[in-house]
C-alpha positions as CSV (number, residue, x, y, z in Angstrom):
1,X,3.6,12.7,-12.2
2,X,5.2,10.0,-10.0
3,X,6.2,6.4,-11.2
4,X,5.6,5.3,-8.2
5,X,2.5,4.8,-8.1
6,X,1.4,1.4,-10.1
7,X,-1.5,-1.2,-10.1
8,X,-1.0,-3.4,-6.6
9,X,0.5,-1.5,-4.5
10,X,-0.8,0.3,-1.1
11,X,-1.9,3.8,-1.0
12,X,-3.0,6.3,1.6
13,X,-5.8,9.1,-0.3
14,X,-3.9,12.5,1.2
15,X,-6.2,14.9,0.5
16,X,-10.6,15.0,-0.5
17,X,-13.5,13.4,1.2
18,X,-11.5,10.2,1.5
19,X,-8.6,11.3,3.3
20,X,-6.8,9.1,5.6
21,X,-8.2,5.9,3.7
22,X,-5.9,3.1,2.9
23,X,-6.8,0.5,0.1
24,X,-4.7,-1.3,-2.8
25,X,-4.7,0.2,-6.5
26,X,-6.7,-1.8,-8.5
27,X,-6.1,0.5,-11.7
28,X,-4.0,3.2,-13.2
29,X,-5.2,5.3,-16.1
30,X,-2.2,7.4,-16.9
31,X,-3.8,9.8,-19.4
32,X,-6.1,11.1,-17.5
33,X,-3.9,11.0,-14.6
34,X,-6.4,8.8,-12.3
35,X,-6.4,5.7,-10.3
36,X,-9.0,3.0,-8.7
37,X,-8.4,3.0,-5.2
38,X,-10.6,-0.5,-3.6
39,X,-13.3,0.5,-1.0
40,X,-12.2,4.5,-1.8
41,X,-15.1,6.8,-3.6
42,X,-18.1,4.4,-3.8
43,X,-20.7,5.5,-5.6
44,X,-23.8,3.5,-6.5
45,X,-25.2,2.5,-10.5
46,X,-28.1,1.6,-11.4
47,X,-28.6,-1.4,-14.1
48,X,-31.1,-2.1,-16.2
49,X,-33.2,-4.9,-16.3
50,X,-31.5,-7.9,-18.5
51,X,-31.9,-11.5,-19.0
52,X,-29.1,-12.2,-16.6
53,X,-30.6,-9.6,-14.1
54,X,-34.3,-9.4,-14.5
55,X,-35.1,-7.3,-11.8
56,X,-32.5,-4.8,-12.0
57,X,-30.2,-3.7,-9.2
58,X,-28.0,-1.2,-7.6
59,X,-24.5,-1.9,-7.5
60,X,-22.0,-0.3,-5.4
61,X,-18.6,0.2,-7.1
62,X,-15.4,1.9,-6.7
63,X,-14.7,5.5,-8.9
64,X,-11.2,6.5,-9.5
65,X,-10.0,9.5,-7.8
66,X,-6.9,11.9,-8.8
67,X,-3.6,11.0,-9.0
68,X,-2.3,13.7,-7.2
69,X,-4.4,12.7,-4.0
70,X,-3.0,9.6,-3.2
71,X,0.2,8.3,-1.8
72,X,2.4,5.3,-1.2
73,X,1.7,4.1,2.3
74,X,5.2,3.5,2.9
75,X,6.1,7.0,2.5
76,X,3.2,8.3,4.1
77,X,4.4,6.7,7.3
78,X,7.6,8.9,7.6
């Protein structure tokens, strides 16, 4: 696994149904070898109705993709 890759820094998504998108890290989980990538793999939840939120919603929100798919965008430029 590559140290490079940490929280902040700008990545290029190599290979998936994302590929060619650019976005900063917003997290690193290193155990499970998976990182949030902002604006990459949206996917839309559902909450429930609350006191804060009394009708409910759907929120769109970024899921972390594989480690191995994504790449430092200063290297992917060479």
């Amino acid at each position: 696994m590559s140290n490079k890759i940490k929280k902040g820094i700008e990545v290029v998504v190599i290979a998936g149904d994302h590929k060619g998108k650019k976005g900063k890290i917003l997290h690193v989980n290193r155990e499970k070898n998976r990182v949030l990538v902002e604006s990459v793999n949206m996917i839309k939840k559902h909450e429930k109705k609350s006191q804060d939120n009394p009708q409910g919603s759907i929120i769109e929100r970024e899921s972390s993709i594989h480690i191995s798919n994504v790449k430092p965008a200063e290297l992917a430029k060479k």
